[in-house]
C-alpha positions as CSV (number, residue, x, y, z in Angstrom):
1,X,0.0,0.0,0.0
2,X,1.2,3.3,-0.7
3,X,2.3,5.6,1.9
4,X,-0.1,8.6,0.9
5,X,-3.3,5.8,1.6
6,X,-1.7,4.4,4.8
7,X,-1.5,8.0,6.5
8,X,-5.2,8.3,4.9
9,X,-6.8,5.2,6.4
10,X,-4.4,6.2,9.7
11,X,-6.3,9.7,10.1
12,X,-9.6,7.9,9.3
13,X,-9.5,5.5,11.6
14,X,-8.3,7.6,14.3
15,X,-11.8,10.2,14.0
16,X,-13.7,6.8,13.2
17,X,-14.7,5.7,17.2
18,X,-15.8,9.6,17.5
19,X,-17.8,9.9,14.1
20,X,-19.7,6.4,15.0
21,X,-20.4,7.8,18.8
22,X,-21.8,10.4,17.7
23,X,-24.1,9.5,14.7
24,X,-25.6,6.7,17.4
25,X,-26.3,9.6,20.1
26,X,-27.6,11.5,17.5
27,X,-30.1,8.5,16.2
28,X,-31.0,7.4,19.9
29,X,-31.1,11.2,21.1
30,X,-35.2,11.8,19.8
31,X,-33.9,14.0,17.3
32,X,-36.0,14.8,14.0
33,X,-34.8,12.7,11.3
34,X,-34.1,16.3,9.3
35,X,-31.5,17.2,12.2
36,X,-30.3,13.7,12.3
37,X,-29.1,13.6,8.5
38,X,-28.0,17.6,9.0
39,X,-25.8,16.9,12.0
40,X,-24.5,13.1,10.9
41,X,-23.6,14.8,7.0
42,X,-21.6,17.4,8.7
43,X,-19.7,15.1,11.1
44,X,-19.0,12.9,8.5
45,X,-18.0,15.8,5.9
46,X,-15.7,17.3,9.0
47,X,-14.0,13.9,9.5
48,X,-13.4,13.3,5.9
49,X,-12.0,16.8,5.4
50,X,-9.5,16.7,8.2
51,X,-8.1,12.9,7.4
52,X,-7.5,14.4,3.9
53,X,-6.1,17.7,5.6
54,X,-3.7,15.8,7.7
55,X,-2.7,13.5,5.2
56,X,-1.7,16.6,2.5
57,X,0.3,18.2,6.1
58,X,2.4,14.5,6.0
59,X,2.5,14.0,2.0
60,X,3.5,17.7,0.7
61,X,6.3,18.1,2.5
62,X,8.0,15.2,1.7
63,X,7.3,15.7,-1.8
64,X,8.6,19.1,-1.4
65,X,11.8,17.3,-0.2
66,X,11.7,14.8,-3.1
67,X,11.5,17.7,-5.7
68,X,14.7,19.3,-4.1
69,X,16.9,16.3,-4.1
70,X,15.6,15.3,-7.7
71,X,17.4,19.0,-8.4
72,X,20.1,18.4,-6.6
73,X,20.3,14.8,-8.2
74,X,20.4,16.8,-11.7
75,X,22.7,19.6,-10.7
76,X,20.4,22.0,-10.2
77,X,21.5,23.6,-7.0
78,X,19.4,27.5,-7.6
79,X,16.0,25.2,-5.4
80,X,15.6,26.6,-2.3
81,X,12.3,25.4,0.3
82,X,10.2,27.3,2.1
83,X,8.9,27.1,5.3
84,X,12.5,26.7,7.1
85,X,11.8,29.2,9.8
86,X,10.2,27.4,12.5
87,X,11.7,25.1,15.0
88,X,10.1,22.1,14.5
89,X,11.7,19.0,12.7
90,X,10.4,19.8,9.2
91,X,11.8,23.2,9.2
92,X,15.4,21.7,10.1
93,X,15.3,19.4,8.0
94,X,14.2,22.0,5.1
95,X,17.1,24.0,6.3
96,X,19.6,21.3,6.0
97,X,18.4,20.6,2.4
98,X,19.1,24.1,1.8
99,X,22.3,24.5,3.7
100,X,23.2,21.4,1.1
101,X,22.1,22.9,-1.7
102,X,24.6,26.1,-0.9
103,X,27.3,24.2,-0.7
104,X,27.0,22.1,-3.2
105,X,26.8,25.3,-5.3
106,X,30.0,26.7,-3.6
107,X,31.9,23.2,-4.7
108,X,30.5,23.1,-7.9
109,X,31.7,26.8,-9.0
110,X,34.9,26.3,-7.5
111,X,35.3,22.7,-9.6
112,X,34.3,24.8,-12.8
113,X,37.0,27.2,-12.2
114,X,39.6,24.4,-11.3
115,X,38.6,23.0,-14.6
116,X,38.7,26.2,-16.6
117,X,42.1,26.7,-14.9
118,X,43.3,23.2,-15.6
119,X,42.2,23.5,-19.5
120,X,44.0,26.6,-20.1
121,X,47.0,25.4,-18.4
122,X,47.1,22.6,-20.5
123,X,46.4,24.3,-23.7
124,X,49.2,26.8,-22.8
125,X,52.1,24.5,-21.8
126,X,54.3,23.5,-24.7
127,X,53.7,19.7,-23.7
128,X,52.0,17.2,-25.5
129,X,49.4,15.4,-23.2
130,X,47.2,12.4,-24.1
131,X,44.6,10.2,-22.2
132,X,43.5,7.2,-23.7
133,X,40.7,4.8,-22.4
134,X,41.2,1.0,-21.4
135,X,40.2,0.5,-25.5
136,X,43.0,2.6,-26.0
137,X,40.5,5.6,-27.8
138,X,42.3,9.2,-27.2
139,X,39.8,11.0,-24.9
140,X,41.6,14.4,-24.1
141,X,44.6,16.0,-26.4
142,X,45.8,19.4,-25.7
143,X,46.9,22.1,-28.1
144,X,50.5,21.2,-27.4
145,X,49.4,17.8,-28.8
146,X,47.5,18.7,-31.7
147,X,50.7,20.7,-33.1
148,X,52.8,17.1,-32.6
149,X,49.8,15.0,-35.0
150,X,49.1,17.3,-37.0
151,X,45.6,17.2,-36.5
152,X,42.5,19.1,-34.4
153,X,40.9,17.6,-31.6
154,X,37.8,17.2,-33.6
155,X,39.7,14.4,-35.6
156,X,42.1,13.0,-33.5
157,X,39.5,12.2,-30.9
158,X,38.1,9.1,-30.6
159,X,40.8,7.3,-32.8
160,X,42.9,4.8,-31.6
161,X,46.5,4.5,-30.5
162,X,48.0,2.7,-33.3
163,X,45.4,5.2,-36.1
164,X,48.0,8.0,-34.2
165,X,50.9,6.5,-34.1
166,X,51.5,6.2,-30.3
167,X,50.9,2.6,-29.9
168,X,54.6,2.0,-29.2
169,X,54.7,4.7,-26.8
170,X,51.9,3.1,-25.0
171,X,53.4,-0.2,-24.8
172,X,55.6,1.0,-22.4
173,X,55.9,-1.6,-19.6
174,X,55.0,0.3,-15.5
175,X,58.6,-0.1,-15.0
176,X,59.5,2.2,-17.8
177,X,57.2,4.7,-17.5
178,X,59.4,7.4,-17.8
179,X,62.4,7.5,-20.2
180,X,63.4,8.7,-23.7
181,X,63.1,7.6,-27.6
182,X,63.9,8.6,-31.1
183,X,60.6,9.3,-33.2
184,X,59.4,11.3,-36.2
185,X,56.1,12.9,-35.3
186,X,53.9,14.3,-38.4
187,X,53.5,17.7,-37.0
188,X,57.4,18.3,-36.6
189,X,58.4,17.6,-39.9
190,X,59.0,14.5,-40.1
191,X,62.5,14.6,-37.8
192,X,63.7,11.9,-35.9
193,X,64.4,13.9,-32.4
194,X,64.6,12.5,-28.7
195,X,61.8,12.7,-26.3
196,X,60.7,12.3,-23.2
197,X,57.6,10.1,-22.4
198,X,55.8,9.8,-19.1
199,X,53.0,7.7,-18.5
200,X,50.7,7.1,-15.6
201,X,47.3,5.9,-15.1
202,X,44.0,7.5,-13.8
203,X,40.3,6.7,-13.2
204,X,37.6,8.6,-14.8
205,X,33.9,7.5,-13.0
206,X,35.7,4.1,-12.4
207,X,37.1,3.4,-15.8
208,X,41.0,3.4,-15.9
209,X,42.5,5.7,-18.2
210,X,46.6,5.7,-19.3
211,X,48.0,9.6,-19.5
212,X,50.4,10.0,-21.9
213,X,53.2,13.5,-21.6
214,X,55.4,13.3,-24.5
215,X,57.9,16.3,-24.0
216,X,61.0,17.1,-26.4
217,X,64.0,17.2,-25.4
218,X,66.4,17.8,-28.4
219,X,65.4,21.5,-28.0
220,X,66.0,21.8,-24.4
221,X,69.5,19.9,-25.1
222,X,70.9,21.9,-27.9
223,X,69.8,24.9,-25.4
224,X,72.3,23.4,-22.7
225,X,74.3,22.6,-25.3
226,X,74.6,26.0,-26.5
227,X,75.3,27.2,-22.8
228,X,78.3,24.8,-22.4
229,X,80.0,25.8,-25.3
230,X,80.0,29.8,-24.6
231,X,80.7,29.1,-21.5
232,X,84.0,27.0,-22.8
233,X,84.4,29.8,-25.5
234,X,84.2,32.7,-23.0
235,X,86.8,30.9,-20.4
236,X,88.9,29.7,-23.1
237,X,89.1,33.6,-24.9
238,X,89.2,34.9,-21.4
239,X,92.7,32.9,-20.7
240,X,94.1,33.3,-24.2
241,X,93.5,36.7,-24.1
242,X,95.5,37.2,-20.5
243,X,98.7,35.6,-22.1
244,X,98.5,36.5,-25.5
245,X,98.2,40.3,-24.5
246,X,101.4,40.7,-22.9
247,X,103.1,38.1,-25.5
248,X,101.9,40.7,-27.5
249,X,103.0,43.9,-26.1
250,X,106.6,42.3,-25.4
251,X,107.2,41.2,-28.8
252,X,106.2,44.5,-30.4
253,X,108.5,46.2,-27.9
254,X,111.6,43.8,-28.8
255,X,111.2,44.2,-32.2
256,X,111.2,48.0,-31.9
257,X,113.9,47.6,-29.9
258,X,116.2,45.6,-32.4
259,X,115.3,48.1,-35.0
260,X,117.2,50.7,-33.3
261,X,120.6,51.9,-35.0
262,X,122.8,51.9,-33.5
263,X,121.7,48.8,-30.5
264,X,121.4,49.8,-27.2
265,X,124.3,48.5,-25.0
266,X,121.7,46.6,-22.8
267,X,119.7,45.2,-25.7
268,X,120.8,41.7,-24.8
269,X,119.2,41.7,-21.3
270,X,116.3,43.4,-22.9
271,X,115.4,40.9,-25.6
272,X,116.5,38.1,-22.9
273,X,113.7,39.4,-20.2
274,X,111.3,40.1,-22.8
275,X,111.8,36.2,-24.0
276,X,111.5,34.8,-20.6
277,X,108.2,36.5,-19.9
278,X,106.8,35.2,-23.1
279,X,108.4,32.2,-22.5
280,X,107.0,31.9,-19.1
281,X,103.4,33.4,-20.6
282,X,103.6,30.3,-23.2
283,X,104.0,27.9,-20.2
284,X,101.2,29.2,-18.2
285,X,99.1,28.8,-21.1
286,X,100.4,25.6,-21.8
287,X,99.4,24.7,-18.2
288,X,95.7,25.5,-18.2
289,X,95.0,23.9,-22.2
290,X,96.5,20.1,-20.3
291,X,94.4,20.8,-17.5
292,X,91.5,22.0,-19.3
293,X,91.9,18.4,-21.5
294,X,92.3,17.2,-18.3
295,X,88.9,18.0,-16.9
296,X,87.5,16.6,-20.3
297,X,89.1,13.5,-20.1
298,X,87.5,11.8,-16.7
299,X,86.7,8.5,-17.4
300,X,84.2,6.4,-15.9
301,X,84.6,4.8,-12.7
302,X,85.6,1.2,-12.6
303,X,83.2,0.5,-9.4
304,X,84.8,-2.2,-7.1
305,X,84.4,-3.0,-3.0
306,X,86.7,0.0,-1.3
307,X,87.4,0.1,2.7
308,X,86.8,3.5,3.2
309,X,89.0,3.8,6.2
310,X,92.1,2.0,4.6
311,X,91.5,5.0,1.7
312,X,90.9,7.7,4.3
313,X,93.9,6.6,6.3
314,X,96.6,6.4,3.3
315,X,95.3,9.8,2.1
316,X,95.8,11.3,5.5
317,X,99.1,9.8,5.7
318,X,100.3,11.5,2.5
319,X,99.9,15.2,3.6
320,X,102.7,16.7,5.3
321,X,102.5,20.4,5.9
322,X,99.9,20.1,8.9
323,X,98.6,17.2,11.2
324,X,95.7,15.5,9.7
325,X,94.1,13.9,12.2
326,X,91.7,10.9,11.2
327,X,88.6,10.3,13.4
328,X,88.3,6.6,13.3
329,X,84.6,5.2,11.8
330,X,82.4,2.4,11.9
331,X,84.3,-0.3,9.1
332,X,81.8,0.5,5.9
333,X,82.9,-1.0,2.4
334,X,81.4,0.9,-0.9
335,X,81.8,-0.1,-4.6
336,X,84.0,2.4,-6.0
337,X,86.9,3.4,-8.3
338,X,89.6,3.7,-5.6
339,X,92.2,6.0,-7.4
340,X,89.3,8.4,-8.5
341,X,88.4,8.2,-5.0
342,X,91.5,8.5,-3.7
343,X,92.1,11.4,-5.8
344,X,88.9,13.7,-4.6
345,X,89.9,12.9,-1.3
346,X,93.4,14.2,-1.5
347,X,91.8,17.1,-3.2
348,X,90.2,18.0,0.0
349,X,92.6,17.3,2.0
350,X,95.1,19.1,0.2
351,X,93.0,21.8,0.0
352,X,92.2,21.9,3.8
353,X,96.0,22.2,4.5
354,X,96.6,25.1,2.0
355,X,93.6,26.9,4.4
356,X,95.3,25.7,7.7
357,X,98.6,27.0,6.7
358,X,97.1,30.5,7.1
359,X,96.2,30.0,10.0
360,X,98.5,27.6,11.8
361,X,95.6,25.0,12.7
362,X,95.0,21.4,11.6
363,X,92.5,19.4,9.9
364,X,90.0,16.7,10.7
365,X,89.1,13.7,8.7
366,X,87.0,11.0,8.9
367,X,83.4,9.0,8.2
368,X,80.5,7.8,9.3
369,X,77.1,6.2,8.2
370,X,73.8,8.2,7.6
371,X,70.2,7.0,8.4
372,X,69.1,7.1,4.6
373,X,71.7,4.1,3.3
374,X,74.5,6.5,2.5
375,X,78.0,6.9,4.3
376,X,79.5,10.5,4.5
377,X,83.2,11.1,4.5
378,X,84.1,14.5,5.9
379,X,87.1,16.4,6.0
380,X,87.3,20.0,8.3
381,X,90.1,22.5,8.5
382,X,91.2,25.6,11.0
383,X,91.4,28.1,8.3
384,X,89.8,31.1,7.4
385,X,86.6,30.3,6.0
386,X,85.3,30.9,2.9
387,X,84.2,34.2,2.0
388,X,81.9,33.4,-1.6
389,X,80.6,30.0,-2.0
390,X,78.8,30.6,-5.1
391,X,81.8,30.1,-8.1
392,X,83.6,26.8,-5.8
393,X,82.4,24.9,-8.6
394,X,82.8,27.0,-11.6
395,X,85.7,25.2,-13.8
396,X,88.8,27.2,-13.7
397,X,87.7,29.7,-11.1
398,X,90.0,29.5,-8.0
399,X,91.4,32.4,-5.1
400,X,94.5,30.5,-4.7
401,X,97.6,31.9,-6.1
402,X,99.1,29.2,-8.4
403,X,95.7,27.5,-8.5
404,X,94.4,26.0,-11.6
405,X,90.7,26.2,-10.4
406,X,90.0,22.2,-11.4
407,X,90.5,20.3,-8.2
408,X,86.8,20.8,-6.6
409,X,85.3,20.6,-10.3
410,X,87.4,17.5,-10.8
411,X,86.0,16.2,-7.5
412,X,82.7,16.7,-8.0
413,X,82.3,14.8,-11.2
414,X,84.4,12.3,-9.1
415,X,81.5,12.1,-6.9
416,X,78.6,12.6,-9.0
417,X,80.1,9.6,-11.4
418,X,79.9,7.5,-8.5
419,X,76.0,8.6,-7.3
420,X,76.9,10.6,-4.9
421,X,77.3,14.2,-4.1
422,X,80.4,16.5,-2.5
423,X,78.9,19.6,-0.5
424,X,81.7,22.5,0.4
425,X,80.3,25.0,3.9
426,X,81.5,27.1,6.8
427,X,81.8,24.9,9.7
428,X,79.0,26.0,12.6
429,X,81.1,25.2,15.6
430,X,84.6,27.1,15.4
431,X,86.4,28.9,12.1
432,X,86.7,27.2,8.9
433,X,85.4,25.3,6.5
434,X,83.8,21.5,6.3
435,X,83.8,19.4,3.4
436,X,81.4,16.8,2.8
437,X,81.2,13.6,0.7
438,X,78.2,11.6,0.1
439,X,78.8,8.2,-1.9
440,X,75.7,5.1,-1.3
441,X,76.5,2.6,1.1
């Protein structure tokens, strides 16, 4: 039975015992038979009319609450009730549906304008993104992707994979989900050029989907490229420039010098000074060309087990000018190419003794094991400090006199070869600076 006849027949049968008392005290009561059927039609009229008036008070209202969910079911959130005023439990509830509805509103806007926001970002960026459902049908392209097809959106969606030609970039395996190929896309010409690909998955109301961010990276790389080699240019012209100057200047003056006539009597010690100096420029610049080949020239690491206090100890042992003291370690073995190791670390040291010299103090070495499955090798000198840390590692740059500025550039492609990292601070506690070397356990 439906719940609009149950409160019906409810309502009747609760003013049923009072409607039957009182058409048989009307019929026993004497009465005229004209006031009898007066006074029984209008009892019976007022009992039908309030059992249909109380069950229209039970029955609108929760169609009223029907209608408003039905629009919020549909996304219609502008519904609002009336009658939320009083304090009863109809008006809260009315005022919850309403509160509800307000929110709902609030979250919907703000989800539009993430979504506007999130489409214009990815029409903007300059990298092609795919999403493909499970029967690998492209469901969202952006701009950046349209340029690499060579295609609109209109025709490129729908299609499949292998109709684009991405069906070997899908068939990426989960452990390769990010790495680089060689393709020729339609919309760049043709050209075979490297890119990256990442791909991840999603779900879309249930339904896993595969994104797809195809990126290039030739451009990028001939960018860095580009960088590299004015920077090798600009360092190389810089320190051709500083010896060939005065190479320059001295021969011009010895050859104005020898065209005097008659010679000066001193001519001899003349042309012989001016000689050594451009002798001695050609030897400085003959200097920084082997070591710049030098730096160019690292090979990779032959990785085997190292002791790293047998290394640590040997190098401290070779350094001479100052005590080194070593602070004993835990006994930790890493795979590594022990004469590249050997070398950064007498780098460091070397370099922590030419700061204690200043000073008269000593340096500190020694290792230990960190909590993330790397061991650090640290080496800490008494010297002054350091007063710039931004050009340590710029090739070539150094504020030693005599320096070649390779060591720390050496030693850091020393320890990035081997997966690790070389940090170069002030020490915190006391004057000087701390050296730090990270390398996998």
């Amino acid at each position: 039975m439906a719940h609009e006849r149950r409160v019906l027949l409810m309502a009747l049968a609760a003013g049923a015992p009072g409607v039957v008392v009182s058409l048989v005290l009307l019929w026993a009561g004497g009465y005229t038979p004209k006031v009898v059927w007066t006074l029984g039609a209008m009892v019976v009229c007022f009992w039908l009319g309030f059992s249909f008036a109380v069950q229209g008070r039970v029955v609108r209202p929760l169609q009223t609450v029907s209608n408003l969910l039905a629009a919020l079911r549909e996304g219609d959130y502008s519904f609002r009730a009336r009658g939320g005023r009083g304090q009863d439990a109809l008006s809260e509830v009315i005022r919850e549906i309403n509160a509800l509805g307000e929110t709902m509103r609030e979250q919907r806007i703000g989800a539009l304008e993430a979504t506007a926001l999130l489409r214009t970002v990815m029409a903007e960026i300059d990298v092609a993104v795919f999403a493909f459902d499970p029967e690998r049908r492209l469901r969202l392209v952006n701009r950046a992707g349209e340029r690499l097809l060579s295609r609109p959106e209109e025709r490129a969606y729908g299609r499949t994979a292998e109709e684009l030609g991405l069906e070997d970039v899908l068939r990426l395996r989960e452990a390769d989900a990010t790495r680089t190929l060689t393709k020729a896309f339609p919309g760049d010409g043709g050209q075979l050029r490297r890119w990256g690909v990442r791909r991840s998955t999603f779900r879309e109301r249930g339904v896993p989907h595969q994104l797809l961010v195809i990126s290039d990276l030739s451009r990028p790389l001939r960018e860095e490229e580009l960088k590299a080699w004015q920077r090798i240019v600009r360092v190389l012209g810089h320190e051709l420039n500083n010896s060939l100057a005065p190479i320059k200047s001295i021969a011009g003056s010895v050859s104005s010098l020898l065209a005097r006539d008659p010679l000066p009597e001193d001519w001899r010690e003349d042309v012989r000074s001016g000689l050594d100096v451009v002798s001695a420029r050609a030897e400085s610049l003959s200097r920084f060309m082997e070591s710049y080949a030098r730096l160019a020239r690292l090979p990779p690491p032959k990785m085997a087990p190292v002791e790293l206090g047998q290394v640590v100890r040997r190098v401290a042992g070779l350094e001479t000018r100052v005590r080194v003291s070593v602070i004993p370690g835990p006994e930790l073995s890493v795979r590594a190419d022990a004469d590249q190791l050997e070398q950064l670390l007498i780098n460091l040291v070397r370099n922590a003794a030419d700061a204690s010299l200043v000073t008269g103090g000593g340096v500190r070495v020694g290792w230990r094991a960190t909590s993330n499955a790397h061991v650090e090798i640290w080496v800490e000198d008494e010297g002054l400090g350091l007063a710039n840390t931004s050009n340590l590692f710029v090739p070539f740059f150094t504020t030693k006199p005599g320096g070649s500025g390779i060591g720390l550039v050496l030693s850091r492609q020393i320890a990035e070869a081997h997966g690790g990292a070389l940090t170069l601070e002030n020490r915190r506690a006391g004057q000087g600076c701390a050296a730090r070397l990270r390398l996998p356990a």
